[in-house]
SETORBA-68854 format. One record per residue (C-alpha): residue number from 1; residue in one letter; chain; z, y, x. Coordinates in Angstrom, 3 decimals. Last residue first. Layout:
REM residues N
[pt NUM "A" "A" [Z Y X]]
...
REM end
This chain:
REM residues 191
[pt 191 "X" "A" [111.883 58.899 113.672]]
[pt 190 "X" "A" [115.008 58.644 111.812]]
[pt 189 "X" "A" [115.278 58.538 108.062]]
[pt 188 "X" "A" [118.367 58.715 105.685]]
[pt 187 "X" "A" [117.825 56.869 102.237]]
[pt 186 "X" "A" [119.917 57.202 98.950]]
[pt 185 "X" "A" [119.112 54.789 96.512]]
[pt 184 "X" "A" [120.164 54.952 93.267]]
[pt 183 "X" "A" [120.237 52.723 90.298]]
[pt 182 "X" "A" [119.392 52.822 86.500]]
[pt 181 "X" "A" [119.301 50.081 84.228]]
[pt 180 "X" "A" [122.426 50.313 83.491]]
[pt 179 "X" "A" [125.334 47.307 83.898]]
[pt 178 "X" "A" [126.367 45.853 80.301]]
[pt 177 "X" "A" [129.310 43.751 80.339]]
[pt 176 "X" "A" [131.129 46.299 78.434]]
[pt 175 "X" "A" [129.243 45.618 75.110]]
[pt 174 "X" "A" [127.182 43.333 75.888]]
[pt 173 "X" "A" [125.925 43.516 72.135]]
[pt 172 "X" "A" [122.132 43.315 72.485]]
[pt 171 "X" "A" [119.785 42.062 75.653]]
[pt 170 "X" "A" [116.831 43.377 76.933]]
[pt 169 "X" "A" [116.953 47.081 77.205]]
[pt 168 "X" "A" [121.390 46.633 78.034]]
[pt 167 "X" "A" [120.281 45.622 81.030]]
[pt 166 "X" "A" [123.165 42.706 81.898]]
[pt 165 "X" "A" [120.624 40.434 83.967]]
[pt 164 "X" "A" [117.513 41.820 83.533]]
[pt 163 "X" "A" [115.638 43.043 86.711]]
[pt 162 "X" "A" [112.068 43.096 85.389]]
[pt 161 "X" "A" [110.485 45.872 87.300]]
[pt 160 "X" "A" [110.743 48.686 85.304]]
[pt 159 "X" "A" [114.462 47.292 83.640]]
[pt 158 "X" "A" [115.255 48.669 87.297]]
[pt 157 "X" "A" [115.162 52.238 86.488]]
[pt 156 "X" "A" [115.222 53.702 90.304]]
[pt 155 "X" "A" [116.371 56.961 91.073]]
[pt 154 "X" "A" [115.728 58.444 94.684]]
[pt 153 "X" "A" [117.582 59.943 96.714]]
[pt 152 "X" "A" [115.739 61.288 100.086]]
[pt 151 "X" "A" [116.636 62.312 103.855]]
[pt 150 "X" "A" [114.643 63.012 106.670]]
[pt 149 "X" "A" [115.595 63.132 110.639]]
[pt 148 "X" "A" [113.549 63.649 113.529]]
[pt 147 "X" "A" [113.439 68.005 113.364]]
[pt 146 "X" "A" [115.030 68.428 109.488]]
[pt 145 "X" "A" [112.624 67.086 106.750]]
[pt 144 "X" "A" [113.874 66.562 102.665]]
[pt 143 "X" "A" [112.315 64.431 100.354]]
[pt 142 "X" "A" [112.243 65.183 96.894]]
[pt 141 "X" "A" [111.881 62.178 94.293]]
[pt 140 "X" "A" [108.905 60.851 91.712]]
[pt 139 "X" "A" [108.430 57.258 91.415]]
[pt 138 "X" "A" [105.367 54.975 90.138]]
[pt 137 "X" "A" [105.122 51.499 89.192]]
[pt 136 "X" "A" [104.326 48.375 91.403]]
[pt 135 "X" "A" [105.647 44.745 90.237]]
[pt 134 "X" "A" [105.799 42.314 92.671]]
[pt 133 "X" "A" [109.750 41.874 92.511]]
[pt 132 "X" "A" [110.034 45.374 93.565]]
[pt 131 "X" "A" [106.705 47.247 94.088]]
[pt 130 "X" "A" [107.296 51.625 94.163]]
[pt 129 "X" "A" [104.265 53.457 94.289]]
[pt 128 "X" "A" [104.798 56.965 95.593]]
[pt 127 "X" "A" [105.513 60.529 94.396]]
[pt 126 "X" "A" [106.944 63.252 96.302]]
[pt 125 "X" "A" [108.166 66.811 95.847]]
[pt 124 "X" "A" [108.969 68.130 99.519]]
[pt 123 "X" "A" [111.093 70.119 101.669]]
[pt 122 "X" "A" [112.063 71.354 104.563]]
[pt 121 "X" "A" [110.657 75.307 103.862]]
[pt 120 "X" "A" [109.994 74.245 100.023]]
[pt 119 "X" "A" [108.721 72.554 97.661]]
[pt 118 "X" "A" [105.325 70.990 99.791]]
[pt 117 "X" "A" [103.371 68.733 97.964]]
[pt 116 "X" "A" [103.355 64.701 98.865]]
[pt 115 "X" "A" [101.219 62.325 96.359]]
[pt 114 "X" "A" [100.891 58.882 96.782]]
[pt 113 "X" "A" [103.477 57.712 99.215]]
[pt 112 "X" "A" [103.911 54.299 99.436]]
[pt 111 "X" "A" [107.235 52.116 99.098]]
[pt 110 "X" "A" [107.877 48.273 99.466]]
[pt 109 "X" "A" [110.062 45.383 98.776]]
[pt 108 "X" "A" [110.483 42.404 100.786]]
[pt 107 "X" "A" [111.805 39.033 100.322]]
[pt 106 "X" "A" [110.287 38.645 96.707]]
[pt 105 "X" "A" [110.472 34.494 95.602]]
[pt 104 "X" "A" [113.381 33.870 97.122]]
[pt 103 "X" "A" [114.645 37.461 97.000]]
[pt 102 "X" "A" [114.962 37.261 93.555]]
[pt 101 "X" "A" [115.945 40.521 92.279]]
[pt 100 "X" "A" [118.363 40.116 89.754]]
[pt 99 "X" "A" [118.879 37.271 87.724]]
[pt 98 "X" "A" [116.698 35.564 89.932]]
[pt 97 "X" "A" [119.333 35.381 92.732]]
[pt 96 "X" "A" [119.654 37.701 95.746]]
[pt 95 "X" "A" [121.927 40.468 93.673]]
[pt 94 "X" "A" [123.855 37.222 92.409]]
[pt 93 "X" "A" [124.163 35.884 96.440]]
[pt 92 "X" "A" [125.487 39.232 97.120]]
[pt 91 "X" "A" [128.066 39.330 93.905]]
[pt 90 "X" "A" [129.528 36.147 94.837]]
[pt 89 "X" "A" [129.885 36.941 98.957]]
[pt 88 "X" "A" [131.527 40.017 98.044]]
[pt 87 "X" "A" [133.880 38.912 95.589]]
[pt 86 "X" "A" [134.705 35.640 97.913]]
[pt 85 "X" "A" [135.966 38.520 100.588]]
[pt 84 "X" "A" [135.212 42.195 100.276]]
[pt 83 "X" "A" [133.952 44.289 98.197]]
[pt 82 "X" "A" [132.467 48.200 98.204]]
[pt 81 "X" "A" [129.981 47.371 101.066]]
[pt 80 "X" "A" [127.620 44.651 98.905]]
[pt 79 "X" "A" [124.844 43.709 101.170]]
[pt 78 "X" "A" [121.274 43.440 99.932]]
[pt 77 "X" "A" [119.266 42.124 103.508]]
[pt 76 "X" "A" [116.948 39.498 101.996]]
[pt 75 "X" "A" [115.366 42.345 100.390]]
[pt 74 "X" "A" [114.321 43.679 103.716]]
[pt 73 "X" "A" [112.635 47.143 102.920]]
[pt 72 "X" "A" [109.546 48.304 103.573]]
[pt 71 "X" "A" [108.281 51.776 103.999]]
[pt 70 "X" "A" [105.121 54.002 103.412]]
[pt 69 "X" "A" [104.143 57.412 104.153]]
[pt 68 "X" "A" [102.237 60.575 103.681]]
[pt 67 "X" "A" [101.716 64.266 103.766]]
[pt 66 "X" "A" [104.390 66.089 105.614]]
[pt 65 "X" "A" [103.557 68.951 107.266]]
[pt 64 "X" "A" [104.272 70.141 110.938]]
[pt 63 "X" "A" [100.852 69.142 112.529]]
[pt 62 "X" "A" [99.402 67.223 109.670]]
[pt 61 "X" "A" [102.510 64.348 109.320]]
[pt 60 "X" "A" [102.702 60.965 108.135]]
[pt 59 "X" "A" [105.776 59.166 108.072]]
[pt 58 "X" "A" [106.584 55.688 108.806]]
[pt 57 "X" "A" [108.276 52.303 108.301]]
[pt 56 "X" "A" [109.646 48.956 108.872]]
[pt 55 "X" "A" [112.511 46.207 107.746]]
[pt 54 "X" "A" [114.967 48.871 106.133]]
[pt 53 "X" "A" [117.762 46.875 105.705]]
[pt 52 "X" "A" [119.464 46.972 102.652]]
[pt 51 "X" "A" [122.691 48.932 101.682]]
[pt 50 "X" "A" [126.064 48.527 99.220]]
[pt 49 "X" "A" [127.568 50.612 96.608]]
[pt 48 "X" "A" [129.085 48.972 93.231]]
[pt 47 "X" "A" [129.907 50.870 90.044]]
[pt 46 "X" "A" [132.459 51.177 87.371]]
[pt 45 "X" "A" [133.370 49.596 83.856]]
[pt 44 "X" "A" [130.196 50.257 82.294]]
[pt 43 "X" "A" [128.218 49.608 84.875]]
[pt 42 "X" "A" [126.096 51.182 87.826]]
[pt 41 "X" "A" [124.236 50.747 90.930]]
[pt 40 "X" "A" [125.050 52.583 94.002]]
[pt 39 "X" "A" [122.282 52.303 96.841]]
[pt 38 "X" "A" [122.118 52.830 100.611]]
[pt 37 "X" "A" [118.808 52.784 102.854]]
[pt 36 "X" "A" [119.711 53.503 106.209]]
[pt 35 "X" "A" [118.022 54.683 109.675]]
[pt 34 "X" "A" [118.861 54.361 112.995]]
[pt 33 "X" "A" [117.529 50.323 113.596]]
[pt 32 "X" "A" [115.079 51.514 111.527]]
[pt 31 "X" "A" [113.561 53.608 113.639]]
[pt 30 "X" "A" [110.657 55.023 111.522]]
[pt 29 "X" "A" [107.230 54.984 113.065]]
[pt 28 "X" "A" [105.453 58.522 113.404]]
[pt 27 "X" "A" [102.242 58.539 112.298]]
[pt 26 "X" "A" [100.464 61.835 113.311]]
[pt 25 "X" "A" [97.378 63.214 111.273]]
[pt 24 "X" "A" [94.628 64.859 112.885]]
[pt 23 "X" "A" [93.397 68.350 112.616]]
[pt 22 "X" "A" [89.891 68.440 112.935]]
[pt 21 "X" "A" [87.947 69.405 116.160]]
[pt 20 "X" "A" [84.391 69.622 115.633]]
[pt 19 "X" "A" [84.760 70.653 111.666]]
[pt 18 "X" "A" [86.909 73.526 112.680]]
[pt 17 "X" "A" [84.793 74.582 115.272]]
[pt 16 "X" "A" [81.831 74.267 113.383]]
[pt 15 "X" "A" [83.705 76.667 111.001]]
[pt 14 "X" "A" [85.147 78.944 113.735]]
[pt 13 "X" "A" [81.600 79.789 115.081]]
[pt 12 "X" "A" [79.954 80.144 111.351]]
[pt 11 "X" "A" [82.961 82.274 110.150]]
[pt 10 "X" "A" [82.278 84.548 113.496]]
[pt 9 "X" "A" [78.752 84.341 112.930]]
[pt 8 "X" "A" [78.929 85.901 109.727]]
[pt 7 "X" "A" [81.210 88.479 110.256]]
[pt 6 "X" "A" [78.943 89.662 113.271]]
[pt 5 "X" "A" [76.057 89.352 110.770]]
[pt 4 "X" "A" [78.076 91.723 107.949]]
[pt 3 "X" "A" [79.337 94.012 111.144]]
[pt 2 "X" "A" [75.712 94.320 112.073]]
[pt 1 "X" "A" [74.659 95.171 108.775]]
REM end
């Protein structure tokens, strides 16, 4: 009996303690002078790699844990790194244009963490809400954590958010003019 009510009051003591002084999440801004978001898109005669400038950003941890963040990226910013020259400057004004992403109308782009559940020791399964162009759908990627840095790829069907120039899902007989739907983006985090 007396262990029972010591027992008792121990799990009442911690629990009030608990509740009293919660565990807080940390934000920690991104630096995103530091950190890079690269993609490669493809085609069916090769592919193109360039970067964007991540514009702002941050994590959200529970002591050690991630559990949240968002991000937004300059779409002003798509740079072509593969060409150089008048190739370069065509192709980045096209990626601005509204055949692709129209950065007139949709300067920014954005990311927010949904769901984060931990995968491993570093790492995590995450899904977030991805708007391009002003339209929001879902994507699922890992996310990996080492001291101030994190790393993610992430695959991105652009058809999703009506990017249609060359997607072979809204035009027939391109043949080898068509460039996929599917991009990546690989993104390295400091904070």
């Amino acid at each position: 009996m007396k262990t029972t009510l010591l027992s008792l009051a121990l799990t009442l003591a911690f629990g009030v303690f608990a509740i009293a002084n919660p565990i807080e999440e940390e934000k920690k801004e991104v630096n995103a002078e530091k950190s890079t978001v690269t993609w490669k898109a493809y085609k069916v005669t090769g592919s193109h790699t360039g970067t964007v400038t991540l514009q702002s950003g941050a994590l959200t941890f529970d002591g050690d844990k991630l559990t949240g963040g968002e991000f937004t990226v300059n779409m002003t910013t798509i740079n072509t790194t593969d060409l150089e020259g008048d190739y370069k400057n065509k192709l980045d004004g096209h990626l601005k244009s509204a055949d692709f992403f129209g950065v007139e109308n949709h300067p920014s782009a954005s990311l927010v963490f949904t769901n984060v559940t931990a995968s491993g020791k570093n790492s995590y399964k995450v899904t977030g809400d991805l708007t391009i162009k002003g339209i929001t759908k879902p994507v699922t990627f890992d996310v990996s954590i080492y001291g101030s840095k994190a790393t993610a790829t992430l695959k991105v069907d652009r058809a999703e958010y009506d990017v249609r120039y060359g997607s072979g899902s809204f035009f027939d007989n391109l043949g080898d003019k068509t460039i996929y739907d599917e991009f990546d983006l690989v993104v390295d985090l400091e904070f």
